[in-house]
C-alpha positions in Angstrom: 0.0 0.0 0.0 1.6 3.6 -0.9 1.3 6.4 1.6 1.0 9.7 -0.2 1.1 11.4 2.9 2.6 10.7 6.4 0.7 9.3 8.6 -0.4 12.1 11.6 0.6 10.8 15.3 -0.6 12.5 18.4 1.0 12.0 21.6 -1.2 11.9 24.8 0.0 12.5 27.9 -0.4 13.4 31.3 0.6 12.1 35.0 -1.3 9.4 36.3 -5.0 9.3 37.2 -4.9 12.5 35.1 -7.9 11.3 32.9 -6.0 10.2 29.5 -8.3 7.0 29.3 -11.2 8.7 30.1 -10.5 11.9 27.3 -9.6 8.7 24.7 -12.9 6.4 25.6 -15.1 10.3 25.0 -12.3 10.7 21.2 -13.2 7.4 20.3 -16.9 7.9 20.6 -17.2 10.8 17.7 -17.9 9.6 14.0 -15.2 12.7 13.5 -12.4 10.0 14.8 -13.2 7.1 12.7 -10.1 5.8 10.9 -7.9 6.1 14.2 -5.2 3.7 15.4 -4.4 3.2 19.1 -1.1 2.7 20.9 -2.0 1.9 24.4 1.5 1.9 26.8 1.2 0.9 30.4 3.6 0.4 32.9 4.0 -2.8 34.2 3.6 -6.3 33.1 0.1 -6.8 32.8 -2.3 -4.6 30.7 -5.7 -3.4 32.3 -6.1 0.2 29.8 -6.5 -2.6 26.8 -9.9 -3.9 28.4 -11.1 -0.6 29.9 -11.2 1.7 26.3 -13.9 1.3 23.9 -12.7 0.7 20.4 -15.6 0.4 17.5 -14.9 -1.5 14.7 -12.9 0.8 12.4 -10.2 1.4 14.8 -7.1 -0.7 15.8 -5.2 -1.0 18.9 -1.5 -2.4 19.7 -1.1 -2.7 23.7 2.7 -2.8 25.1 3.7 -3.0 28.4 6.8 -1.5 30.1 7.0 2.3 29.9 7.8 3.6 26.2 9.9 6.1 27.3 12.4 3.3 29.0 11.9 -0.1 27.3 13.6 -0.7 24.2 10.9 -3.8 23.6 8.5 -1.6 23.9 9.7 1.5 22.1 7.4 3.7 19.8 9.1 3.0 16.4 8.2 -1.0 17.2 4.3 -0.2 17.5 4.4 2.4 14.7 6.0 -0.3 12.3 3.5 -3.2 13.4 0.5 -1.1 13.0 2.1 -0.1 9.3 2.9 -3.8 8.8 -0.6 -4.7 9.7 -2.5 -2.2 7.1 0.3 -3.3 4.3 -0.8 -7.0 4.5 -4.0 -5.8 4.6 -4.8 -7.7 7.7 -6.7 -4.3 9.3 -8.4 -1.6 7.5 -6.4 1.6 6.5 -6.2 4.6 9.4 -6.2 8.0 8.8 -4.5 8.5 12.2 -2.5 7.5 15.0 -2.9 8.2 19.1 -0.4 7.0 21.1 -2.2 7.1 25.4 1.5 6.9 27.4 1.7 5.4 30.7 1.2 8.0 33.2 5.3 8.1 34.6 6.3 8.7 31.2 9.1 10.7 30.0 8.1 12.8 26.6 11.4 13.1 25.2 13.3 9.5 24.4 9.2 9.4 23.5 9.5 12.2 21.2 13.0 11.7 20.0 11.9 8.6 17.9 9.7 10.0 15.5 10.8 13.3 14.8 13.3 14.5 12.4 16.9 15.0 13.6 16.3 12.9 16.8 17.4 9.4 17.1 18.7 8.3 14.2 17.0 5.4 11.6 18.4 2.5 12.2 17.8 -0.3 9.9 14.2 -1.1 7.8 12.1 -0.9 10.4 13.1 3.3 11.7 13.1 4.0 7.9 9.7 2.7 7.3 8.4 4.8 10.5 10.3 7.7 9.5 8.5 7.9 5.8 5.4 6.9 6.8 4.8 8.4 9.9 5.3 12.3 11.6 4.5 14.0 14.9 1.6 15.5 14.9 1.2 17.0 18.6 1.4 16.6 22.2 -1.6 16.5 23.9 -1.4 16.8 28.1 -4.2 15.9 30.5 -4.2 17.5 33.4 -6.3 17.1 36.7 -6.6 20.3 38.2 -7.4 18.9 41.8 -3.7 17.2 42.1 -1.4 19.5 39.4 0.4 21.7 41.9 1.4 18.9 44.7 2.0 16.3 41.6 4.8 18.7 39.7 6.4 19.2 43.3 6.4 15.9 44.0 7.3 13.9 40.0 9.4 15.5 38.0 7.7 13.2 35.0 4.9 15.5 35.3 6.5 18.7 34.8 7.9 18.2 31.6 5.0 16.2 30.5 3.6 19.5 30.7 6.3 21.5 29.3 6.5 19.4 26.0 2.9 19.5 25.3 1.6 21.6 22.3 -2.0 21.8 23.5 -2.5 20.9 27.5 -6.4 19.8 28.0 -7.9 20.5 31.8 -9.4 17.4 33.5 -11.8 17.4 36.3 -12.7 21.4 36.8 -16.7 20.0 36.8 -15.7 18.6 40.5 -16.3 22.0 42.1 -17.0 21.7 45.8 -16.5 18.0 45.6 -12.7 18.9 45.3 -12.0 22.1 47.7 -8.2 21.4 47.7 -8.3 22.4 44.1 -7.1 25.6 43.2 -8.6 28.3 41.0 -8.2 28.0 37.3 -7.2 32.0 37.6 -4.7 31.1 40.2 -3.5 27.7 38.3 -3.1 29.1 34.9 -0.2 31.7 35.4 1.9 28.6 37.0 1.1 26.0 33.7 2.5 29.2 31.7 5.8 29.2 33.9 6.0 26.3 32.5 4.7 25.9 28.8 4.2 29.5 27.5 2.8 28.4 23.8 0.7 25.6 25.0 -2.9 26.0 23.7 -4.8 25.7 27.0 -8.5 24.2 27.1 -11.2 23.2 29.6 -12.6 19.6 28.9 -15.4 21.3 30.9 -15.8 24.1 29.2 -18.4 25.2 26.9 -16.4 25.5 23.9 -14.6 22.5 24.3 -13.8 20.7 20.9 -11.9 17.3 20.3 -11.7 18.3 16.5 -9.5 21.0 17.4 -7.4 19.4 20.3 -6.6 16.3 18.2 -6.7 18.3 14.8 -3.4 17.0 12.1 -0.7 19.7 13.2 3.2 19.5 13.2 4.8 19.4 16.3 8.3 21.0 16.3 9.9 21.0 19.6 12.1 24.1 19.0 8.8 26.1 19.7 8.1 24.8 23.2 11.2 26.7 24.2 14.9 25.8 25.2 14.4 23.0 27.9 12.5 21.4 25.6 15.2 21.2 23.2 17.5 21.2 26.1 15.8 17.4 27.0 15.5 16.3 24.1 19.5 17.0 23.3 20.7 15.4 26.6 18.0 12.0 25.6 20.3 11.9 22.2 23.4 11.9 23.6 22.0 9.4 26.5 20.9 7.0 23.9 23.9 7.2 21.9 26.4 5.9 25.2 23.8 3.2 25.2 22.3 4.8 28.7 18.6 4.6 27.9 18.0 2.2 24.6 19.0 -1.2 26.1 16.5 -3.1 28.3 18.2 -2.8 31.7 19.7 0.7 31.9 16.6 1.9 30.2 14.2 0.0 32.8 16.1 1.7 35.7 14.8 5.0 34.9 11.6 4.8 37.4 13.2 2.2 39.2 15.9 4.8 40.6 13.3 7.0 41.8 11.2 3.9 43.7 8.9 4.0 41.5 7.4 0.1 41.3 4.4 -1.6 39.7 3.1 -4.4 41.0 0.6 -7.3 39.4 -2.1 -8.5 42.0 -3.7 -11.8 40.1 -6.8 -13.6 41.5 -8.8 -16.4 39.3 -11.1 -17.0 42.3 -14.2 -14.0 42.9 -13.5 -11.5 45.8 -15.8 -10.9 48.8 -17.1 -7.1 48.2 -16.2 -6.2 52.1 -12.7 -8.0 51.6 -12.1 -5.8 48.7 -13.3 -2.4 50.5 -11.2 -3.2 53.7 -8.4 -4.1 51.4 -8.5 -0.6 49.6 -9.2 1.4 52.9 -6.2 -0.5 54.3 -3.5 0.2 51.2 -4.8 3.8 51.2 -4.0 3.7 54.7 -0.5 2.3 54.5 0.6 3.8 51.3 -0.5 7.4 51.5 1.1 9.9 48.8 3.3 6.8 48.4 0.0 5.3 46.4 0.1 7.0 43.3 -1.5 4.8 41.0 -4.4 1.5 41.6 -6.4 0.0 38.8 -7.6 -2.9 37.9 -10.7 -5.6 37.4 -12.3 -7.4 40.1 -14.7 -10.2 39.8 -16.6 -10.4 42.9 -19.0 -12.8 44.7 -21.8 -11.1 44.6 -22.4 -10.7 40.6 -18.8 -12.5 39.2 -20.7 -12.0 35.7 -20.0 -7.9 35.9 -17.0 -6.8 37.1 -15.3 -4.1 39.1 -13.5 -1.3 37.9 -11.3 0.0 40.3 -9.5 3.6 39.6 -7.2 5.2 42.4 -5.4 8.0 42.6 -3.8 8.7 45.9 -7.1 8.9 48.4 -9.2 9.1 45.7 -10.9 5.9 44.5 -13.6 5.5 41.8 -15.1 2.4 41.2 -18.0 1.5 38.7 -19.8 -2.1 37.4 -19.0 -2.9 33.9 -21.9 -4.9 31.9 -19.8 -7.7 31.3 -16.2 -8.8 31.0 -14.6 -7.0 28.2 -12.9 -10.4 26.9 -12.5 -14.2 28.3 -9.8 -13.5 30.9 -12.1 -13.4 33.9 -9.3 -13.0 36.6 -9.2 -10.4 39.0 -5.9 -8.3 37.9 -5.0 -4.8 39.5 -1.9 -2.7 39.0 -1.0 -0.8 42.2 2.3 1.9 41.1 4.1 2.6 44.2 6.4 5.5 45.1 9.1 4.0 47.3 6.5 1.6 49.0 7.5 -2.0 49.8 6.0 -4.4 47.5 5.9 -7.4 50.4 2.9 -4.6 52.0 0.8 -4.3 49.7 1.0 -8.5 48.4 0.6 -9.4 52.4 -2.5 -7.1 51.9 -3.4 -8.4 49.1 -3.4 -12.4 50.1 -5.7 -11.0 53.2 -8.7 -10.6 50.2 -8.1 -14.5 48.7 -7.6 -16.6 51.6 -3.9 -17.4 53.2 -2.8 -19.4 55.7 -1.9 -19.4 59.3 1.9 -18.6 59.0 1.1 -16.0 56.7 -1.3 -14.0 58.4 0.6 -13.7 61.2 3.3 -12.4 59.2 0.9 -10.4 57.6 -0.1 -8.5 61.0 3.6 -8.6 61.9 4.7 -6.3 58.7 1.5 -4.5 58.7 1.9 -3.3 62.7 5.6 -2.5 62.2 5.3 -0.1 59.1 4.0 3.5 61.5 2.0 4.6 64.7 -0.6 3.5 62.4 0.0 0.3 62.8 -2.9 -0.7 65.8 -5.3 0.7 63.8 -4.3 -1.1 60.4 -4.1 -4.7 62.5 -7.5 -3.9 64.0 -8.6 -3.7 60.3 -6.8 -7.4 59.2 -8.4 -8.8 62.1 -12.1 -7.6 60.7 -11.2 -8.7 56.9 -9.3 -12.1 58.1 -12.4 -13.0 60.2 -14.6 -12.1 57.0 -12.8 -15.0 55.4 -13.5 -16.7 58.1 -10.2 -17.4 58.8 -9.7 -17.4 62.4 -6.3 -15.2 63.7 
């Protein structure tokens, strides 16, 4: 098949819990984005975003797993060349477009670097194939307006997500008194422009919101998001170049050296709904700020036919019934991203929701009392789910 034209690909970012899914699930839903293909990247080793967006069936979606911006098996010229591999063999329709949703702790510019001219260099078939028949089209950031300030303070990853973004889209301003920690747009506005002063900046809120024109084919050229910009996405060149960030283990380290972890909870058995509500009070609990991300599917006792979604950020947990299961794996699976949280805590937890044995639940209270002053409180809670099990302490 010849490509007259390159192929548009929008980037779309934003930290996590920031409402990317959400914005794409609303995208995919317009008649004006028919034709689009999807690059869903997640961090961790087991996808959850794949069965939670809504594809019709003109579009096409490639799922990897292990953050884009750090795992050379997973980097963005590798989905780019399999969705172009897939339309030349004519095994899925032609697409007019391309929307890659990063994992939430993702850096923009290794990102960025691989499909735009004069970054990364082509190496071999597969680069050059990318590099003809695909361009950067823009950078699209979601941001949460209840969380923005105390998440750039606290991750770097969300700052220059930010800064690279060509058109920054705000998340979550219908909340109103349900979120009084959240600052005022007219307060929060002048500090996004500290930050990206050419961004175009829109309210997903607002009355005049329009996906047509957030999404719309553009070229994205990095030298006009200013000089760190260019200044990142120089220093990611000569990074890759020493071999620092395109191999599998140098490049995994990047979260990892922050103590940033992601962890797979897997249950084939339903879950007791009180089990799982004392289990998310009691991670909540132990993790704090150090809980940045939970999501995941949850069959449970009480209607194993219609799962659980489960969305957390931080405190804030949303969780919602889905008609059915979105394909035939019918285990429980959650992803729970950890900011220097040890992972035996929050497996110990999790084993307290499917049944464990003696030894272990007494190692279970053991770590759980030892972590903070918290601790009394946070064993009186075990003892309530472990007797729900009716598994006698």
């Amino acid at each position: 098949m010849k490509i007259n034209q390159p192929i548009p690909v929008t980037i779309l970012t934003g930290f996590l819990g920031s409402g990317k899914s959400t914005l794409l699930n609303e995208l995919l839903a317009s008649e004006a984005f028919a034709d689009t293909a999807v690059i869903i990247n997640e961090f961790g080793d087991i996808s959850i975003d794949h069965d939670l967006v809504r594809l019709n069936k003109r579009e096409l979606m490639v799922t990897t797993t292990g953050c884009l911006c750090c795992t050379a098996a997973s980097d963005i010229r590798s989905s780019l060349f399999e969705l172009y591999d897939a339309m030349e063999s004519k095994a899925v329709p032609s697409f007019k477009r391309v929307i890659v949703e990063t994992t939430g702790l993702a850096d923009p510019a290794p990102i960025i670097n691989q499909i735009t001219p004069g970054g990364l260099p082509a190496v071999g078939y597969r680069d050059h194939v990318v590099a003809r028949c695909f361009r950067l089209s823009g950078v699209v950031c979601a941001i949460d307006v209840t969380m923005i300030e105390e998440t750039m303070e606290r991750h770097f990853e969300c700052m220059k997500q930010l800064a690279f973004a060509d058109s920054v889209v705000l998340t979550k301003t219908d909340l109103g008194a349900e979120a009084p920690a959240a600052p005022g747009l007219s307060g929060l506005l002048p500090k996004i422009r500290q930050i990206n002063a050419a961004a175009a900046i829109v309210d997903r809120h607002g009355s005049d919101f329009d996906f047509a024109a957030v999404f719309a084919p553009r070229r994205y050229v990095p030298s006009e998001q200013g000089g760190d910009v260019e200044g990142w996405l120089a220093l990611e060149v000569a990074l890759a170049q020493q071999g620092q960030t395109q191999n599998g283990a140098a490049g995994a380290s990047r979260h990892a050296a922050a103590g940033i972890k992601s962890l797979a909870l897997l249950e084939s058995r339903p879950v007791s709904p009180r089990n799982l509500a004392t289990f998310i009070e009691l991670l909540k609990a132990v993790g704090g700020p150090q809980l940045l991300r939970l999501k995941g599917l949850v069959g449970l006792e009480d209607d194993p036919e219609r799962p659980l979604v489960v969305h957390g950020v931080q405190h804030a947990i949303q969780q919602y019934r889905l008609p059915a299961w979105p394909s035939d794996d019918r285990r429980t699976r959650m992803v729970v991203i950890t900011h220097g949280l040890d992972e035996a805590v929050v497996k110990n937890l999790f084993t307290a929701i499917t049944g464990i044995s003696a030894r272990a639940k007494a190692q279970l209270v053991l770590t759980v009392a030892g972590l903070s002053v918290l601790g009394f409180a946070l064993v009186a809670g075990l003892m309530l789910l472990l007797h729900e099990r009716h598994c006698p302490v």
